[in-house]
N, C-alpha and C positions, 0 to 999 in steps of 0.2 A: 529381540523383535525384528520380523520381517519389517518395511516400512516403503508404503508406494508414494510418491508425495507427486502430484499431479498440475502440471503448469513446465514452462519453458525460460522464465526470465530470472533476473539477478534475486530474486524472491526469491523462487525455487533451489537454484542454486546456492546463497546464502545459507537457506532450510536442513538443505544436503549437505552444506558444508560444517555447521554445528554437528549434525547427528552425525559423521564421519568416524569423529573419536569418542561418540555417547556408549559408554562401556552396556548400555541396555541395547543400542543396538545392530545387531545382524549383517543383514543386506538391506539395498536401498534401491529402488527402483523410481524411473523421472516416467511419466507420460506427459508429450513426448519428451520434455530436455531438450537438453542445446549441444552445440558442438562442445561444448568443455565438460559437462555435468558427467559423463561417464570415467573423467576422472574420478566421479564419489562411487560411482553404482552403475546401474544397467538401463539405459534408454531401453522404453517400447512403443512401438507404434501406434497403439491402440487409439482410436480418437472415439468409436462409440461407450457412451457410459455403460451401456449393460453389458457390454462387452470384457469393457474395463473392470466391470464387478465380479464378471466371470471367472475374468485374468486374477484377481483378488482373490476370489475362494478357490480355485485351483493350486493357487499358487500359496495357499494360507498365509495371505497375508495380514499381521496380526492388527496394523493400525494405516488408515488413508488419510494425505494429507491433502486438501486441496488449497491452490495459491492464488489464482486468481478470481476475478466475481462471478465471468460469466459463467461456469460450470455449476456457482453454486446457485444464480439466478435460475440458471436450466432444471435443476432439482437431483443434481449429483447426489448430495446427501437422502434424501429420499429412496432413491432407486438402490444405493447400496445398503442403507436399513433396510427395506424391503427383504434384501436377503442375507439377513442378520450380521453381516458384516461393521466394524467398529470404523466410524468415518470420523472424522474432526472439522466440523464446519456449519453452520445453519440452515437448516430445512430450506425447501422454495420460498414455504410462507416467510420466514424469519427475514430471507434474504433479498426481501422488497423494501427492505431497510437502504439496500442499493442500487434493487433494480427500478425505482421509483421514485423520483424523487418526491411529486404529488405524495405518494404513501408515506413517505419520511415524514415531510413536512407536516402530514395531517397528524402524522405519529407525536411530534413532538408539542404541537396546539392541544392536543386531546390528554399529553402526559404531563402537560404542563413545566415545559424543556423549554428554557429561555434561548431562542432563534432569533434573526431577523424579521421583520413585518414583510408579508407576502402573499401574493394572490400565485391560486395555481389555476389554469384555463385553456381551451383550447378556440377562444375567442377573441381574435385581433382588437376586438372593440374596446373587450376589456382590457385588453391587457395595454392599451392606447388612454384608457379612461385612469388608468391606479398609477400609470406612468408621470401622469400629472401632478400626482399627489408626492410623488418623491425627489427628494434632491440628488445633483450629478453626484458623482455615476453610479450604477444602477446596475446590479447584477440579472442577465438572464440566461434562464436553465432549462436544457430540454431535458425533460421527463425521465428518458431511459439512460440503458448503456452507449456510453461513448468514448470511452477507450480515455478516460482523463481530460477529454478534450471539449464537453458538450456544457464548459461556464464563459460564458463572456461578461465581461466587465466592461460596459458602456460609458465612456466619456460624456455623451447626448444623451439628449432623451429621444433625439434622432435616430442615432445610431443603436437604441436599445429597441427602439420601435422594428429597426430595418432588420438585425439580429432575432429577434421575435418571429418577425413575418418571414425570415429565410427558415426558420425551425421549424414552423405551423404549415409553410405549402410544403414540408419536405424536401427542400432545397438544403440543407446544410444535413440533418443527420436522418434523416430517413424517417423513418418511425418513428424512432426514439425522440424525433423532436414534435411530434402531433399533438403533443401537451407540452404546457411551457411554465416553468415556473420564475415569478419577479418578485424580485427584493428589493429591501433596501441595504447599501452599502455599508454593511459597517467598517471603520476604520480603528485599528489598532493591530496586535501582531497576533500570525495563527501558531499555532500548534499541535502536535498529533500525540492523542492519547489512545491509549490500546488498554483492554481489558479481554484476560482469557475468561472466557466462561463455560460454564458447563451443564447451563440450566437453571441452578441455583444459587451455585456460590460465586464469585469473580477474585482473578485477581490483575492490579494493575502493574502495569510495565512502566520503566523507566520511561518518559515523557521526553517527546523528541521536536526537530523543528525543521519541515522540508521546504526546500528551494525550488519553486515553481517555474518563476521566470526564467527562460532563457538566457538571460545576460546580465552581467556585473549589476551592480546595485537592483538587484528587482526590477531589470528593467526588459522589454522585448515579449514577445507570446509566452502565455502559459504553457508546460510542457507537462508531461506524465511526471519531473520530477528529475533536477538537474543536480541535486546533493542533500545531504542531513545529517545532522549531528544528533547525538543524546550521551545521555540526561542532558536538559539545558536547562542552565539556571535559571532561564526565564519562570521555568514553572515550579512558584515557590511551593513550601509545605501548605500555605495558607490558600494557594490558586486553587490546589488537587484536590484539596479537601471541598474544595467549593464546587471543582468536579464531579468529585464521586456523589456528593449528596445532592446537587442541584439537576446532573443531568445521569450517571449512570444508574443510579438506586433508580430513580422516577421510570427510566427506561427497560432496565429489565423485569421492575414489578410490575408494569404498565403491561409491556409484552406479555409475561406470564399470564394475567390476570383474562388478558385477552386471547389466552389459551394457544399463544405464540412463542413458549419458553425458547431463549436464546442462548445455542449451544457451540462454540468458538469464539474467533475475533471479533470483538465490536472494535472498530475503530472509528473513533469521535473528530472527527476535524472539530478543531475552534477557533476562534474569532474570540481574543483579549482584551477588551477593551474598559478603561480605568480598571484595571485589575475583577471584571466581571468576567466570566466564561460562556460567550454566545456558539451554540452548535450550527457550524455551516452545512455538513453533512455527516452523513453516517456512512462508512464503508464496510462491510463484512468479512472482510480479509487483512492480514498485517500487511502494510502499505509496502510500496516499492518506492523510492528507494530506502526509507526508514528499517524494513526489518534489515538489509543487508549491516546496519551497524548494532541495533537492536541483539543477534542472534551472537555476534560475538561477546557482549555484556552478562550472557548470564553465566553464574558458578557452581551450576544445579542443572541437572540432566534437564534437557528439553522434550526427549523423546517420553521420560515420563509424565513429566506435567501434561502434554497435549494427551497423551495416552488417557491420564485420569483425567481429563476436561472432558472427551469424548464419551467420557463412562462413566459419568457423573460422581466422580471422585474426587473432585480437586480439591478438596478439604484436605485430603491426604499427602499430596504434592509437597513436597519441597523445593520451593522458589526462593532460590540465591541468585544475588547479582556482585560482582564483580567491585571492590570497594574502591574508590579514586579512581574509578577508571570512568574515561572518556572515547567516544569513540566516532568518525568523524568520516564522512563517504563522499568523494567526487563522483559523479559520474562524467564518461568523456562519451559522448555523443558521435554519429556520424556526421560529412560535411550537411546533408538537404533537413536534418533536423531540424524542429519538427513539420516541416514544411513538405515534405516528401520524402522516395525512398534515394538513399545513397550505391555507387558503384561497390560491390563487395572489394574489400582491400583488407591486404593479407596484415595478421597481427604480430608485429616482433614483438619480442619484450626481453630486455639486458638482463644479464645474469646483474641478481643480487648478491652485492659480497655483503653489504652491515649486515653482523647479526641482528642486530637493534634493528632495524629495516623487517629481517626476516620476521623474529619471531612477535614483532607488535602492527604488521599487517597482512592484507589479504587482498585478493582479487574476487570480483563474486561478478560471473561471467552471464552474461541477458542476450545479446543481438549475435551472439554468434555460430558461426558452421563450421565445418570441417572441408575442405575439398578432397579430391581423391588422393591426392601426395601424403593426405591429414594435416596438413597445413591447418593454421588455426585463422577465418574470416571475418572478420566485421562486416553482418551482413541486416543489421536491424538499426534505427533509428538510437536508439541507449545501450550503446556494444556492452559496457564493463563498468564496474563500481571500481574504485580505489578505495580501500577502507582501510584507515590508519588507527593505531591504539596509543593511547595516552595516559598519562595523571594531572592530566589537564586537556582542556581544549585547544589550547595552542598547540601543546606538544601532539595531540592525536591528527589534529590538521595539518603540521607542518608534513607528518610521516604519510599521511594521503597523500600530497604533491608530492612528495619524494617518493613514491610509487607510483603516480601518473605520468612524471616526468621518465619511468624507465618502459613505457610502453608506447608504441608507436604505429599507427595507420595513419594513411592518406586519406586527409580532412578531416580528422579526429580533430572536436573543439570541445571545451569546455568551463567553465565559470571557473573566477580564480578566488570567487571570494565564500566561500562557505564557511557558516560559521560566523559572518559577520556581525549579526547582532549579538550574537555573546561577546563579545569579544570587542567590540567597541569601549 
């Protein structure tokens, strides 16, 4: 198989680096990629989608992967069905799953998806009036895409009101915040479930657990996502179960029924709490940094399972994972993260002598460029994942830091404790 996988970050790259040695396939082509992805395949410029579809049937490409939301919020999959091309990813409709939070929300009240209690409005009054009604602190959410960034977790009911009204006049995220959605907090531990779909059938992925905040203990701004391990114990046989039947079955028959059938990633964020499964959101894509450890775990072609997902085959698929293994991803960040953009600084990184080093980690490369010498730049806010492998979580965490510790830019930071709730 030809395979165009569409996106620029340690996703994409991750994506590219599984299908590398997937005996099914070919060539591999990034739109656009990053400075290291050409390592796997062939960067192209293209950034219009019909374009790109163009580039795809010219170029008979047999399977499209798309990595991030907003392309499929934009209606990528659409426009390349259109011209009968095989995409992997949810229609426009399907993919208000995440370009909406309002639509989420009302998705999971109408499918009967145990959520947090919540008003969705583009009314200060209300949203002043239901604020009363909840205990600190108090989540609120602008409507649209916001790049990971568009959740605040209010201390106040001040400070959820001032958050609110910075979304509503468009002060904080533009559009995307002109509706707002308030909850109430719930407290226990999250997790990220993934399910491949294919319309019909699903199947679930090992169950992972990402590090949002900034700094050591959960502590500092929320980030796009600072590390993550999987499988984690935390999600027992008895949680998933309580997954699949309480919120994925209810969701994809709900969609269907509503003449929405759901065709790729659903990814479920959750909220644990006494051992119950509350859905925070829904995203449409395998998450960043999750799939970077996720894509090393399976022991079964990935190029075909997504293949027959996109082609309503996945009955047929062969999905293997990896037995005792663990697998565990730092990311090391720029210094103005996530606060701004950083000075480009150039990437060393020491020769590996452990074989053990070598052959049970990986780099999967997000923020960075090339300069004209081809020097390798940290030039984005989340430069590089460190993904270590294990028969244990200790063991795959220790060999992440031992592979973070052999790369080096100016103002490269990082969290030292991933992993920590297993592992306690």
């Amino acid at each position: 198989m030809d395979i165009l996988i569409v996106g620029s970050g340690g996703r994409e790259y991750a994506i590219g680096y599984a299908l590398k040695n997937d005996p099914n396939v070919n060539k591999i082509y990034f739109a656009p990629g990053n400075g290291a992805t050409d390592k796997l395949g062939e960067n192209i410029t293209i950034s219009d989608y019909k374009e790109l579809a163009k580039f795809a049937k010219e170029n008979k490409i047999d399977l499209t992967l798309v990595g991030p939301e907003a392309p499929l919020v934009d209606g990528i999959v659409d426009i390349f069905k259109e011209e009968g091309l095989i995409i992997f990813g949810p229609s426009k409709a399907a993919a208000q799953l995440e370009g909406s939070k309002v639509f989420m929300k009302n998705c999971l009240q109408k499918y009967g998806v145990p959520t947090a209690r919540y008003i969705e409005t583009s009314s200060l009054e209300e949203v002043k009036e239901f604020i009363k009604s909840l205990k600190e602190p108090i989540v609120v959410k602008a409507d649209g895409l916001c790049a990971g960034k568009g959740v605040i977790i209010a201390k106040t009911k001040e400070e959820a009101i001032n958050a609110a009204s910075d979304m509503l006049s468009g002060k904080s995220f533009g559009d995307a915040g002109k509706k707002v959605v308030i909850e109430e907090y719930l407290d226990g531990f999250e997790l990220s479930v993934f399910a491949v779909c294919d319309g019909k059938d699903y199947v679930i992925l090992p169950a992972a657990q990402d590090h949002k905040r900034l700094l050591d203990n959960d502590e500092g701004p929320n980030t796009g996502g600072m590390g993550a391990y999987a499988p984690t114990p935390l999600a027992t046989p008895d949680l998933l179960k309580k997954v699949e039947e309480k919120i994925i079955k209810p969701t994809l028959n709900g969609l269907a029924q509503d003449n929405i059938p759901y065709t790729g990633v659903l990814f479920i964020g959750l909220m644990v709490v006494d051992d119950e499964p509350y859905v925070l959101e829904y995203n449409v894509r395998f998450g960043d940094p999750e799939c970077e450890e996720l894509m090393v775990l399976f022991d079964s072609s990935v190029a075909d399972m997504l293949y027959k997902a996109a082609t309503g085959n996945l009955k047929k698929a062969e999905v293997k994972f990896k037995e005792n293994t663990y697998a565990v991803g730092v990311v090391l960040a720029s210094k103005n993260y996530p606060y701004g953009k950083s000075e480009p600084a150039e990437i060393i990184i020491d020769e590996i002598v452990h074989e053990d080093l070598k052959e049970n980690s990986y780099i999967a490369y997000a923020g960075v460029s090339k300069d004209e010498e081809g020097k390798l730049l940290a030039t984005g806010g989340r430069v590089l994942v460190c993904v270590g492998l294990g028969n244990s979580i200790k063991e795959a965490r220790d060999r992440a830091y031992m592979l973070a510790g052999q790369v080096h830019f100016a103002g490269k930071k990082c969290r030292m404790d991933i992993a920590h709730q297993a592992l306690k």
